[in-house]
matplotlib code that plots the C-alpha trace (Angstrom):
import matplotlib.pyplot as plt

x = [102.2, 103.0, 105.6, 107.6, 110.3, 112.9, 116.0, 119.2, 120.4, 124.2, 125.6, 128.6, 129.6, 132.8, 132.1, 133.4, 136.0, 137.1, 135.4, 133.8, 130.5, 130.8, 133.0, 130.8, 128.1, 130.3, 130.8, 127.4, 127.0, 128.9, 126.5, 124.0, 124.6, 125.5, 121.9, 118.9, 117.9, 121.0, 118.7, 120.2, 119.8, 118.2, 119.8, 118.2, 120.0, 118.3, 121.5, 121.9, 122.2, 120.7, 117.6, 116.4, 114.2, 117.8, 117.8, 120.9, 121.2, 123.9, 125.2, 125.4, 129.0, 127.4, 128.9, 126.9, 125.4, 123.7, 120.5, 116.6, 115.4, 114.1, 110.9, 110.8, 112.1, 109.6, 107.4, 109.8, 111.9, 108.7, 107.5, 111.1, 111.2, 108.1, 109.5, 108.1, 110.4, 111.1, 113.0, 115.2, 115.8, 118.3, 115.9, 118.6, 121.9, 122.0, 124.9, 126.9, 128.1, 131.4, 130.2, 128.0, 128.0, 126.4, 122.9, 120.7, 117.3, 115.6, 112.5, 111.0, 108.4, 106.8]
y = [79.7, 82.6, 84.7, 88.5, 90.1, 91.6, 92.5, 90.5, 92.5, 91.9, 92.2, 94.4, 91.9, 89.5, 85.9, 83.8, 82.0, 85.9, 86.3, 89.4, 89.2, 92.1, 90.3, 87.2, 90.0, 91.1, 87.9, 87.0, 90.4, 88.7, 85.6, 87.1, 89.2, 85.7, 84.2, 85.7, 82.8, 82.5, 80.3, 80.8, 78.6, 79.4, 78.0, 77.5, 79.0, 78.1, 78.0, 82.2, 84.0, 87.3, 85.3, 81.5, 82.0, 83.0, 82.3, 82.5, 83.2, 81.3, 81.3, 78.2, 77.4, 77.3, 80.9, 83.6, 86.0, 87.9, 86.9, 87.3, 89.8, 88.9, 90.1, 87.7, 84.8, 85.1, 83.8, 81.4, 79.2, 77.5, 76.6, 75.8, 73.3, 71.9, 70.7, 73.3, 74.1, 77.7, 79.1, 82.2, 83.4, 86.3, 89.5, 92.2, 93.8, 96.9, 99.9, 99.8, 103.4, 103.6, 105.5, 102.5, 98.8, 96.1, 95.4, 92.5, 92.0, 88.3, 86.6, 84.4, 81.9, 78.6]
z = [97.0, 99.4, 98.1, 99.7, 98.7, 101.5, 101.9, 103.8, 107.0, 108.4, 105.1, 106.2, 108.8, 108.4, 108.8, 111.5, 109.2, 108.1, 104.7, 103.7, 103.3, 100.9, 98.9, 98.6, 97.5, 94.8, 93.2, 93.1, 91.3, 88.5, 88.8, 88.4, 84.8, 83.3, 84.6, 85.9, 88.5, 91.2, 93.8, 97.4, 100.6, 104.0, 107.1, 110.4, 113.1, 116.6, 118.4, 117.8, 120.8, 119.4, 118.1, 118.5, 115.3, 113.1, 109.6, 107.6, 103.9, 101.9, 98.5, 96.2, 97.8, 101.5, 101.9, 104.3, 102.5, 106.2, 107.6, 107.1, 109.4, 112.6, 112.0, 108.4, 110.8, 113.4, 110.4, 108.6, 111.3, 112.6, 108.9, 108.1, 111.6, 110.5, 107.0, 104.8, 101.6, 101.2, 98.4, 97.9, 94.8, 94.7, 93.4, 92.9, 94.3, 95.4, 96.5, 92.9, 93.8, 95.2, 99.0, 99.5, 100.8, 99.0, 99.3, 98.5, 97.6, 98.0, 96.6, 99.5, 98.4, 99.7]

ax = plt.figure().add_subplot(projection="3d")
ax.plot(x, y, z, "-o")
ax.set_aspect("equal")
plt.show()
């Protein structure tokens, strides 16, 4: 089973229903001292004007996280079109100091 790690890019960005990305972050911070394994979701995105091959990242509550990278999605959205199951597993947060945004770190495998 093919497995990466990477990171999620537009994680600074507000959603289109107004909540902060970086506060969604923040409480998955807390998930994620009470249990190791928070799985996330992948979302195909081929209506995205920036990129047909958009995939984005959600938490359990169907709440964007940000987005693979395009690069990561170049690979992924033609496995994911085809029916293959990926899996997302969130790998770590990072940016707990006060000067910096949240981070996060993902586990991609299928």
């Amino acid at each position: 089973m093919p497995q990466f790690f990477t990171k999620i890019v537009g994680v600074t960005f507000a959603n289109p229903d107004g909540s902060d990305r970086q506060e969604l972050i923040e409480d998955l911070d807390d998930q994620l001292q009470q249990n190791p394994f928070v799985d996330l979701r992948l979302k195909r995105e081929p209506e995205n004007s920036y990129d047909p091959n958009a995939i984005q990242v959600l938490d359990g509550q169907g709440r964007q996280l940000g987005y693979l990278s395009r690069s990561v999605c170049t690979t992924l959205a033609p496995l994911i079109d085809n029916g293959t199951k990926i899996q997302c597993y969130l790998e770590q947060i990072t940016g707990h100091s006060l000067d910096q945004n949240f981070g996060i770190n993902v586990q991609i495998s299928y």
